[in-house]
C-alpha positions as a Markdown table, in Angstrom:
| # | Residue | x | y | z |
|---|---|---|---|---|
| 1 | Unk | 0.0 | 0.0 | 0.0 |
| 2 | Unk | 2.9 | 2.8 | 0.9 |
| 3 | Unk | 4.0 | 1.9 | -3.0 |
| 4 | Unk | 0.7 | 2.8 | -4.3 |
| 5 | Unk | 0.3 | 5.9 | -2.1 |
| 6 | Unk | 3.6 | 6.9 | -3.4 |
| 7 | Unk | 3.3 | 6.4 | -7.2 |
| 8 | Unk | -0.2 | 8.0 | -7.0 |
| 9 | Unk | 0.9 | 11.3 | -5.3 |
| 10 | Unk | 3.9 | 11.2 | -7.9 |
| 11 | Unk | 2.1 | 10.5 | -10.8 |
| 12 | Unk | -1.1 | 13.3 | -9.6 |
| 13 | Unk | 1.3 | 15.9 | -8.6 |
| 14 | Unk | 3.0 | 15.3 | -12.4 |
| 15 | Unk | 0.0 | 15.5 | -13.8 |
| 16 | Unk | -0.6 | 18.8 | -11.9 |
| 17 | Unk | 2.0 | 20.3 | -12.8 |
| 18 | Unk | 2.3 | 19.3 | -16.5 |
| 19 | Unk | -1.3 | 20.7 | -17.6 |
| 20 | Unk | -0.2 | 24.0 | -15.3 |
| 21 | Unk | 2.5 | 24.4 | -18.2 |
| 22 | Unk | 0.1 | 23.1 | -21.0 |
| 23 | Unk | -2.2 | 25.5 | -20.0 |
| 24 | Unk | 0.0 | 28.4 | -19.6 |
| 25 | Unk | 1.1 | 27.7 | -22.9 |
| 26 | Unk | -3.0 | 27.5 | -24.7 |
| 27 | Unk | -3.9 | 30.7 | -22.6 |
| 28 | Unk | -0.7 | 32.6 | -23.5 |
| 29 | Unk | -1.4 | 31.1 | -27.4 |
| 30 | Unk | -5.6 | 32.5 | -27.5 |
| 31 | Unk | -6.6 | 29.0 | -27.2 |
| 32 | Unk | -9.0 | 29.5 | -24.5 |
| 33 | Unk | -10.5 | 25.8 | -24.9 |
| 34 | Unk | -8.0 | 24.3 | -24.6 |
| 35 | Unk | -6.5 | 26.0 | -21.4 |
| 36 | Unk | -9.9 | 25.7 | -19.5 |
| 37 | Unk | -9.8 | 22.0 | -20.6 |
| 38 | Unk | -6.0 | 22.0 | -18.8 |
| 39 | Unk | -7.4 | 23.8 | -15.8 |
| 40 | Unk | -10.1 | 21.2 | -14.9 |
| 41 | Unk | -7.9 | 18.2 | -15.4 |
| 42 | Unk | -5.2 | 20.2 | -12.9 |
| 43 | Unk | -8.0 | 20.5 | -10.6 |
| 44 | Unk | -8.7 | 17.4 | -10.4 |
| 45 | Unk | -5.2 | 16.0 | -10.2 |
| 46 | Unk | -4.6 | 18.8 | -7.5 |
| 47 | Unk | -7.8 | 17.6 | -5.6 |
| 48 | Unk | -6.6 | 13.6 | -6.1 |
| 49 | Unk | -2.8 | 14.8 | -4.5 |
| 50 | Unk | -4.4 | 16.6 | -1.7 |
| 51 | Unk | -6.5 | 13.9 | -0.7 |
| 52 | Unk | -3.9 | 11.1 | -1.0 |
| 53 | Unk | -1.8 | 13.6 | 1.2 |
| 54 | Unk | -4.4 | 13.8 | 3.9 |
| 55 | Unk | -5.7 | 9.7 | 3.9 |
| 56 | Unk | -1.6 | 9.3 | 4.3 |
| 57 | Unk | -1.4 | 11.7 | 6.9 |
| 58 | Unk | -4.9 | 10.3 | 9.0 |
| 59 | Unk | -3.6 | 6.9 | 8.7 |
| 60 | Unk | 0.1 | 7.0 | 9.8 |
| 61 | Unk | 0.3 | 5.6 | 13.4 |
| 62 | Unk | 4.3 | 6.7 | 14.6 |
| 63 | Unk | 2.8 | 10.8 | 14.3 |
| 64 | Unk | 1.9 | 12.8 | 17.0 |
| 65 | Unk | -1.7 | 13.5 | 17.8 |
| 66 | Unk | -0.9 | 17.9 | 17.2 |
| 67 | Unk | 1.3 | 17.2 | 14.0 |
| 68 | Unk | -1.2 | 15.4 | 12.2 |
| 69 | Unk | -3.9 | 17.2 | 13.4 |
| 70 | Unk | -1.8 | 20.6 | 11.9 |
| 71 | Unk | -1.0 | 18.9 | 8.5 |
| 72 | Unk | -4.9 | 17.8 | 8.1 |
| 73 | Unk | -6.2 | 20.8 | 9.3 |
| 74 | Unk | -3.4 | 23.0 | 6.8 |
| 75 | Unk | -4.3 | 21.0 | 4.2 |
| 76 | Unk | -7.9 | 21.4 | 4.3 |
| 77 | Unk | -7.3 | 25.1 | 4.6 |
| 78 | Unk | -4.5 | 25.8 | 1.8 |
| 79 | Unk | -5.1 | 22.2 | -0.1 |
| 80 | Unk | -2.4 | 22.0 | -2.4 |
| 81 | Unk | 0.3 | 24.1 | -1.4 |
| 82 | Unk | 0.3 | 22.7 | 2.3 |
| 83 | Unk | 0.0 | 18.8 | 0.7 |
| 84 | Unk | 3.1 | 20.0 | -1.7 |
| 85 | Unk | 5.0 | 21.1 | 1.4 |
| 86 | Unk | 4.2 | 17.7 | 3.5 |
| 87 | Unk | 5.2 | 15.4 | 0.4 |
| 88 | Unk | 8.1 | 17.3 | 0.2 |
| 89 | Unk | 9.2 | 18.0 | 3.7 |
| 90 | Unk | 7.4 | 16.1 | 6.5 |
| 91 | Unk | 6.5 | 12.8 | 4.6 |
| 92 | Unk | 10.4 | 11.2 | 4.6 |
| 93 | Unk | 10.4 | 12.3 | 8.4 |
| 94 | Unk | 7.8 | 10.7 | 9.7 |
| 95 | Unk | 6.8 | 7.9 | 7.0 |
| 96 | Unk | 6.8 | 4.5 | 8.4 |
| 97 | Unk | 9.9 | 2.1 | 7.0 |
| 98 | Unk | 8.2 | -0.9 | 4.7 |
| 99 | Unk | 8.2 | -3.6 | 5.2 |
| 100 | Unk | 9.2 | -6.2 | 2.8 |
């Protein structure tokens, strides 16, 4: 399961941040369609990140009580920027070691 978690947010977050570009690109071109088509696909991956982030976060045992209770409360407030900053920062900390 930590495998899955892990390519999802990696492959949600690409996706994110490709059709950002994408869609920088059609609205900077006049292709209005196009970049409104990129925004709701980003939206969505952005929503899919944030709520892989915050299932990860409610289900990790070795957290404390106040830390994860900051990350799901930050995360519900500032969505993806606060998940960006736990999948980049917090999640090596305190992620539990697999078992294999």
């Amino acid at each position: 399961m930590p495998k899955l978690i892990s390519v999802l947010l990696k492959l949600s977050l690409s996706v994110f941040l490709l059709t950002g570009v994408l869609g920088f690109y059609y609205l900077s071109g006049g292709q209005e369609a196009d970049a409104l088509l990129c925004a709701k696909v980003g939206g969505f991956a952005s929503l899919l990140f944030s709520t892989i982030a915050l299932f990860e976060v409610m289900t990790l045992e070795n957290m404390r009580f106040s830390t994860k209770f900051m990350w799901v409360v930050s995360i519900l407030l500032f969505q993806i920027f606060t998940a960006l900053a736990y999948y980049l920062v917090d999640r090596k900390s305190v992620k539990q070691p697999e078992q294999g």
